[in-house]
N, C-alpha and C positions, 0 to 999 in steps of 0.2 A: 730466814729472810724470804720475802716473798719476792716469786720473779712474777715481771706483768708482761704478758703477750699483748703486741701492738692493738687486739683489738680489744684489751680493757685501757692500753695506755689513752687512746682515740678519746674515751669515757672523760677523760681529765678533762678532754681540749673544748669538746664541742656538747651543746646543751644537746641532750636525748632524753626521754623522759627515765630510763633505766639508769642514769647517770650515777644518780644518790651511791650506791652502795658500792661503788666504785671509790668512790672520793671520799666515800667513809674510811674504805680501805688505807688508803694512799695517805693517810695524816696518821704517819707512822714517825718515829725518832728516826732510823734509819733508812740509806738509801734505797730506792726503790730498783732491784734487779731489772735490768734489759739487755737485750742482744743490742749487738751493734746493729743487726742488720735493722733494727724496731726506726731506726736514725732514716732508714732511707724509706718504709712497709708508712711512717708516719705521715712522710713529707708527700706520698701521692694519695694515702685515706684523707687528708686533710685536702687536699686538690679537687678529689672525690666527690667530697661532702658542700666542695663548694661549687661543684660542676653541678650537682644536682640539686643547687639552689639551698642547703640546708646550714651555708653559710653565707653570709653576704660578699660580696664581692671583692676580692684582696685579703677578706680574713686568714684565706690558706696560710701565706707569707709571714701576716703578723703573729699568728699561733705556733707554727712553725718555731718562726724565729725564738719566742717564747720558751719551747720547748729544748734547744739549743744552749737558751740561756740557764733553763735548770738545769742540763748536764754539766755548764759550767761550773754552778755553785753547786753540784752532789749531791743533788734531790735524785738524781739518778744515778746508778754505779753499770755504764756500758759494760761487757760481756764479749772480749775482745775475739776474733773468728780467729783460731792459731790450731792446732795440730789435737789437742785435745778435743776440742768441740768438732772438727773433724770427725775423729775417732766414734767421738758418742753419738754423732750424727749418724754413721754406717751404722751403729749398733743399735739407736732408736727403730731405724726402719726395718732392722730385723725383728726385732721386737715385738713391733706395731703389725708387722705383714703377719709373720709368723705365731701370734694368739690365736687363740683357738676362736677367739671373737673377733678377726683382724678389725685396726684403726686403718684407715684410706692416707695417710699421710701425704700431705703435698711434699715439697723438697721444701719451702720455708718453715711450715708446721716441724718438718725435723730436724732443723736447724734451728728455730727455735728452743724446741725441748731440747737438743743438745745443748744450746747454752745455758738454759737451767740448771741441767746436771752440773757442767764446766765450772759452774756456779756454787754447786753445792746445796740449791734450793730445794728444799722437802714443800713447796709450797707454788700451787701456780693459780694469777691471777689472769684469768679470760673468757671472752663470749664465745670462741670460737668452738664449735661442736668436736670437730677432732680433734682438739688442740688439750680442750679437757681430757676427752675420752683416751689421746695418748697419755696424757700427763698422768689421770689415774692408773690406766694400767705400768706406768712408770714406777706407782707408790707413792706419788705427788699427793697431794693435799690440794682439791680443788678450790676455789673461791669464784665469787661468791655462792654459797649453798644457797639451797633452797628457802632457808629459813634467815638469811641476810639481808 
């Protein structure tokens, strides 16, 4: 299953010209993996995007809300924060720090990836540069490749 880091889930919401291969992904039978925390990382990129005019006015809200409504119907399957995803989380950023090519991991970036693992995903979908760069050195499966 693939997990989506908040800044491919963003991809779904809002037109960007890099959009496409995102939502090629995302038209999958199964739910699309996210962290819980993706619920709150969404609700102020979406606020974001309209603070700097690259949505119209009030969209934040309606997309939001949207997005709320697919976790309702199980378009997405949250990745609850409990004691596990803890655990993987200490462990990510020993990981991350301690490679002989360290990842810079923020604290969301490894709570993130901890909820991957939590997850059991062999597969991460996102734009974010350390978010890949953990994930691969995790063993993850990056998306979208180059050639996507």
């Amino acid at each position: 299953m693939l997990f989506w880091d908040t800044s491919a889930v963003l991809k779904l919401y809002v037109d960007e010209p890099d959009a496409r291969p995102f939502r090629t992904l995302a038209q999958r039978p199964e739910s699309l993996l996210i962290s819980a925390f993706t619920v709150h990382e969404l609700h102020c990129g979406l606020h974001r995007k309209e603070f700097v005019k690259a949505l119209k006015p009030g969209m934040a809200e309606v997309l939001y809300q949207t997005f709320r409504d697919e976790i309702e119907a199980e378009y997405f399957r949250l990745i609850a924060y409990n004691s596990r995803v803890e655990q993987n989380a200490l462990e990510v950023v020993r990981q991350c720090y301690g490679a002989k090519e360290p990842v810079l991991v923020r604290v969301l970036d490894a709570l993130q990836l901890a909820s991957a693992l939590a997850a059991g995903a062999a597969d991460m979908v996102s734009t974010d540069t350390r978010m890949r760069q953990g994930a691969a050195l995790l063993g993850m499966k990056v998306f979208p490749q180059a050639n996507d």
